[in-house]
OpenMM code with the backbone's topology and positions (N, CA, C; nanometers):
from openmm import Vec3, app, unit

residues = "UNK UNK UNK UNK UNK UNK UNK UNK UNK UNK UNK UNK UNK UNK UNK UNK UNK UNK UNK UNK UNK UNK UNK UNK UNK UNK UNK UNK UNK UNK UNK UNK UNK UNK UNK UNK UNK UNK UNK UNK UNK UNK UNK UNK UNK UNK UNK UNK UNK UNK UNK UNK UNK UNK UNK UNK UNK UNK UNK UNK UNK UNK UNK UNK UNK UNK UNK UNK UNK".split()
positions = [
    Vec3(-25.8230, 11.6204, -9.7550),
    Vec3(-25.6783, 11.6126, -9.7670),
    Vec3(-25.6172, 11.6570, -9.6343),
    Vec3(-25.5189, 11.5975, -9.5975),
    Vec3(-25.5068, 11.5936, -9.4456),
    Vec3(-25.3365, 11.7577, -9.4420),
    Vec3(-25.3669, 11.8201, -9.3536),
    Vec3(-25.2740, 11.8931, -9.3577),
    Vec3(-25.1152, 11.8631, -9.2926),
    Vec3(-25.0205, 11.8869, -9.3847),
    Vec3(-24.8722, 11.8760, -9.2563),
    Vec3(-24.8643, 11.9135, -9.1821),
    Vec3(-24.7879, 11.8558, -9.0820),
    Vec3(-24.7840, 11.9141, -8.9201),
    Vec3(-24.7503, 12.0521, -8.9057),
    Vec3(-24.7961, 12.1537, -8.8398),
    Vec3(-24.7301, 12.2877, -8.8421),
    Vec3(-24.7165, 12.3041, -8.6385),
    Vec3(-24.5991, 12.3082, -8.5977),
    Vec3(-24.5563, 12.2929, -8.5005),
    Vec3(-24.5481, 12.4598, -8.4658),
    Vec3(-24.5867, 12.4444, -8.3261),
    Vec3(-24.5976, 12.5725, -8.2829),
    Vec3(-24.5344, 12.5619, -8.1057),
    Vec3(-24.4381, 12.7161, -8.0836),
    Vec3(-24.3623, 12.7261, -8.0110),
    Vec3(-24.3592, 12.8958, -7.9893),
    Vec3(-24.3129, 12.8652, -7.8855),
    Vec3(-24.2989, 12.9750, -7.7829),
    Vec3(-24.1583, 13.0104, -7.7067),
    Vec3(-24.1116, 13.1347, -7.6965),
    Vec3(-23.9984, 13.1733, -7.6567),
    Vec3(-24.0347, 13.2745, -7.5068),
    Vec3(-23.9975, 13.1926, -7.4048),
    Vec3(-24.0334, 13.3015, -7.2997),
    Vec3(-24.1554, 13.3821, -7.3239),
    Vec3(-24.2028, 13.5058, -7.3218),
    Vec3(-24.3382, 13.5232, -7.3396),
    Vec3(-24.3932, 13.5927, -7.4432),
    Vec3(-24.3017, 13.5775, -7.5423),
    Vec3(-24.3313, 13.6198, -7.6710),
    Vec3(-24.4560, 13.5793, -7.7190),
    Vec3(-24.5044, 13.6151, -7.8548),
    Vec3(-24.6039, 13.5350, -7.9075),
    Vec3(-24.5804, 13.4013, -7.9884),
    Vec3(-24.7090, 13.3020, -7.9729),
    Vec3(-24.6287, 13.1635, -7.9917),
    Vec3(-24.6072, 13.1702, -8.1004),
    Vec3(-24.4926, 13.0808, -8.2229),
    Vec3(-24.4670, 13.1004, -8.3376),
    Vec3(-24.5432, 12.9611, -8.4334),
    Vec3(-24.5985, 12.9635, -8.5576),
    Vec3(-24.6275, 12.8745, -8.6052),
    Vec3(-24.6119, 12.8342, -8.7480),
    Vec3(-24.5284, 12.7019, -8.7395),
    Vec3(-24.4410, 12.7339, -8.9268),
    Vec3(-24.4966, 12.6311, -8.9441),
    Vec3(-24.5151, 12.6357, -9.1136),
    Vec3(-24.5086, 12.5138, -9.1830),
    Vec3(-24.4145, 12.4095, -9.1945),
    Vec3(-24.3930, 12.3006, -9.1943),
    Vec3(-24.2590, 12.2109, -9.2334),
    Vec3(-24.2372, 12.1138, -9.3166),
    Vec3(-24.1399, 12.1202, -9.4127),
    Vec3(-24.1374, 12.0740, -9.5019),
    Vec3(-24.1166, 11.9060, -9.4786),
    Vec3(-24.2055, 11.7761, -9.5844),
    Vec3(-24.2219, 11.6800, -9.5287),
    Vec3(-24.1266, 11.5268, -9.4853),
    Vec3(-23.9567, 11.5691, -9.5075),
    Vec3(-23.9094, 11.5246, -9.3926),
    Vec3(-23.8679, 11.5447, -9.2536),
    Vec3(-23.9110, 11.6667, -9.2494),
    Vec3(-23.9255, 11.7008, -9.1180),
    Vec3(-24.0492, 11.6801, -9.0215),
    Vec3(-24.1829, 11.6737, -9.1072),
    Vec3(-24.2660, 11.6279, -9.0569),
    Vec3(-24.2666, 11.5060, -9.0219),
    Vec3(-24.2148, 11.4414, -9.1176),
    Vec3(-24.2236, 11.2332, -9.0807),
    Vec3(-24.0745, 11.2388, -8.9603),
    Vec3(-24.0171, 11.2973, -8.9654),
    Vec3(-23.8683, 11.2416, -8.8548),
    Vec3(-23.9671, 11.3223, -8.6994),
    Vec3(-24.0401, 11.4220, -8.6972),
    Vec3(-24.0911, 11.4585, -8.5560),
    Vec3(-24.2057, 11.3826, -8.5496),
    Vec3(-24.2839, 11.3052, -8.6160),
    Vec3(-24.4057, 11.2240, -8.6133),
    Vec3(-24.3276, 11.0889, -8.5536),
    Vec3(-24.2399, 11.0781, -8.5845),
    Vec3(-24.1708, 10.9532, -8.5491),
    Vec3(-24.1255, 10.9657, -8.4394),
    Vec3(-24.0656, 11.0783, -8.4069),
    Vec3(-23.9993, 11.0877, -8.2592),
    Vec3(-24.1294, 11.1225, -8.1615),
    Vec3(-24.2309, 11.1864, -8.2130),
    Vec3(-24.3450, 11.1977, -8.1479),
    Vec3(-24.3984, 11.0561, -8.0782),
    Vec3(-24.3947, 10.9423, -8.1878),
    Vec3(-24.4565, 10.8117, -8.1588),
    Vec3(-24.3463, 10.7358, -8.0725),
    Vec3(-24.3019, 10.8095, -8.0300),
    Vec3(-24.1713, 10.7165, -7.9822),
    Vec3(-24.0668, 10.6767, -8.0426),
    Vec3(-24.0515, 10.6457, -8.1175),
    Vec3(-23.9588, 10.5823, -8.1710),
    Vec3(-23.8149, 10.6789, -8.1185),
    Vec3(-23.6887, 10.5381, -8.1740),
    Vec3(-23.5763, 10.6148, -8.0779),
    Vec3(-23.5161, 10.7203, -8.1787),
    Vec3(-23.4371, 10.7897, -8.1611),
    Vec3(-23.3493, 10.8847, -8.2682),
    Vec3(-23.2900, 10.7681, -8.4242),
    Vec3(-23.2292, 10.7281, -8.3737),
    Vec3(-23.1861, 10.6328, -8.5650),
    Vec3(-23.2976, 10.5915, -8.6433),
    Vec3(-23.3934, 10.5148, -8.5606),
    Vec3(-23.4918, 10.4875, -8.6795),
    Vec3(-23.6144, 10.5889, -8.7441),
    Vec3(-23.5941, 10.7172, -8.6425),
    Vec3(-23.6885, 10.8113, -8.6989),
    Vec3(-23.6083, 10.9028, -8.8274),
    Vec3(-23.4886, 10.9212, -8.8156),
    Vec3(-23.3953, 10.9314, -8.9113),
    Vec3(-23.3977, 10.8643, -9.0032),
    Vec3(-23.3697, 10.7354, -9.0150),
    Vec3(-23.3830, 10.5924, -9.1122),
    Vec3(-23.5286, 10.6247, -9.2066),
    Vec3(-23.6080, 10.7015, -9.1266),
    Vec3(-23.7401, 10.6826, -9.1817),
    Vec3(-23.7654, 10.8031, -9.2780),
    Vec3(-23.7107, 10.9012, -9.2860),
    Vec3(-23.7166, 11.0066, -9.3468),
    Vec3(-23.6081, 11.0536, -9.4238),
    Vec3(-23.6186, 11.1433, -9.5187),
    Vec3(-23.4947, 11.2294, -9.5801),
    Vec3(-23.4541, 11.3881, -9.4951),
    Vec3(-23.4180, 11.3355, -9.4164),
    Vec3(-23.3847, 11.5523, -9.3586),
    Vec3(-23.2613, 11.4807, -9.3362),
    Vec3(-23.1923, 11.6004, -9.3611),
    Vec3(-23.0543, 11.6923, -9.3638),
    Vec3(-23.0118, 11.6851, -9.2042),
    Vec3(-23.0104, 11.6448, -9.1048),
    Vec3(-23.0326, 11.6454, -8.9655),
    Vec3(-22.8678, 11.7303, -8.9731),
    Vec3(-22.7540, 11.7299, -9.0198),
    Vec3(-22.7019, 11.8160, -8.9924),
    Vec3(-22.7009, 11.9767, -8.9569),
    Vec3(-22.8271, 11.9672, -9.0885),
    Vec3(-22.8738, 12.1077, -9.1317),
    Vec3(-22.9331, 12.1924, -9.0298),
    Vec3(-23.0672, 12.0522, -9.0093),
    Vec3(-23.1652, 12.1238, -8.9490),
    Vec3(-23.0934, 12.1542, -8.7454),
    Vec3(-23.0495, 12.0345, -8.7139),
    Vec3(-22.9935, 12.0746, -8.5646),
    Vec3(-22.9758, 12.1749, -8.4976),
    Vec3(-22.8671, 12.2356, -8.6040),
    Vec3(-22.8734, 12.4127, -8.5240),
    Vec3(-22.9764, 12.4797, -8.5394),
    Vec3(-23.0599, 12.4695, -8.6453),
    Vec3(-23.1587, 12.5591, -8.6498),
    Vec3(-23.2741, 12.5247, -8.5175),
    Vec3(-23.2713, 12.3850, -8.4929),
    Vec3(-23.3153, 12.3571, -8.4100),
    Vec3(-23.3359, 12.4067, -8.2673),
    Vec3(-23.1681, 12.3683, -8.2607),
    Vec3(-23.1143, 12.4109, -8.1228),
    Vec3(-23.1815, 12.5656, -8.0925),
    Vec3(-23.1217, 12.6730, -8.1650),
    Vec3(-23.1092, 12.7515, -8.1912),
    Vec3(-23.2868, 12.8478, -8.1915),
    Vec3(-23.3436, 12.7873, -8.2373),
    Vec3(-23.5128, 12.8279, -8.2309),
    Vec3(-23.5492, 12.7541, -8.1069),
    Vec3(-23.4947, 12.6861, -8.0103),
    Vec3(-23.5523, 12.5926, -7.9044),
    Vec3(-23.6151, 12.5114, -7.9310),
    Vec3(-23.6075, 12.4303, -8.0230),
    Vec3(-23.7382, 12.3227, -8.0688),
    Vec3(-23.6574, 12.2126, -7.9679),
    Vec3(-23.5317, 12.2255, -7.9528),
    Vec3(-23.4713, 12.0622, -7.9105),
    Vec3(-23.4285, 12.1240, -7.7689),
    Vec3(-23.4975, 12.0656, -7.6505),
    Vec3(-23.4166, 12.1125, -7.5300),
    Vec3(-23.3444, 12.0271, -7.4522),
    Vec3(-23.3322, 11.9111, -7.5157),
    Vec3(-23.2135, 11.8184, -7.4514),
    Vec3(-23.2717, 11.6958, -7.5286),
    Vec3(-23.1954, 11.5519, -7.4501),
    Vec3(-23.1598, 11.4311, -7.4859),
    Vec3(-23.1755, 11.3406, -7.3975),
    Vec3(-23.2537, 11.2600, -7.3902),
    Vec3(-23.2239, 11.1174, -7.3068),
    Vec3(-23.1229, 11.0204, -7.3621),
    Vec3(-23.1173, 10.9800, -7.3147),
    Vec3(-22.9905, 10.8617, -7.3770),
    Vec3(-23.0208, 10.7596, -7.2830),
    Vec3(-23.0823, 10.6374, -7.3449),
    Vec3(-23.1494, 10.5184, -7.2872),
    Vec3(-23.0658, 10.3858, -7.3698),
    Vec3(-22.9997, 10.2990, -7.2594),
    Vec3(-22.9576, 10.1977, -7.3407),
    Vec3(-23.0385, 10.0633, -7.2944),
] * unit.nanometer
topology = app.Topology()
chain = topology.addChain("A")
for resn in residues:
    res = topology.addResidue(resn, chain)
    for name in ("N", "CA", "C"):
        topology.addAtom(name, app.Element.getBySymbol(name[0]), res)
């Protein structure tokens, strides 16, 4: 049985952190992992992306944006 992604991160030189994530969050970063652009990795999953953003921001998981047209 294959395990969900558990993403692991680091804050300056703290120790690295490693969470479980619940599985639309796993399929919307598997997607953005594979490339895919921001809407259809969204399209592809159920997360709250309002929700999760700040928490995002906020834990450093997101450190910016390309914007490719």
């Amino acid at each position: 049985m294959a395990h969900p992604p558990a993403p692991a991160w680091r804050v300056g030189h703290q120790t690295a952190q490693l969470v479980a994530i619940p599985e639309p969050e796993a399929t919307f970063l598997q997607a953005l992992l594979s490339g895919h652009a921001l809407l259809p990795a969204l399209e592809a999953c159920d997360l709250d992306f309002a929700t999760w953003l700040p928490e995002a921001i906020q834990n450093g998981w997101v450190l910016g944006a390309d914007v490719r047209r």
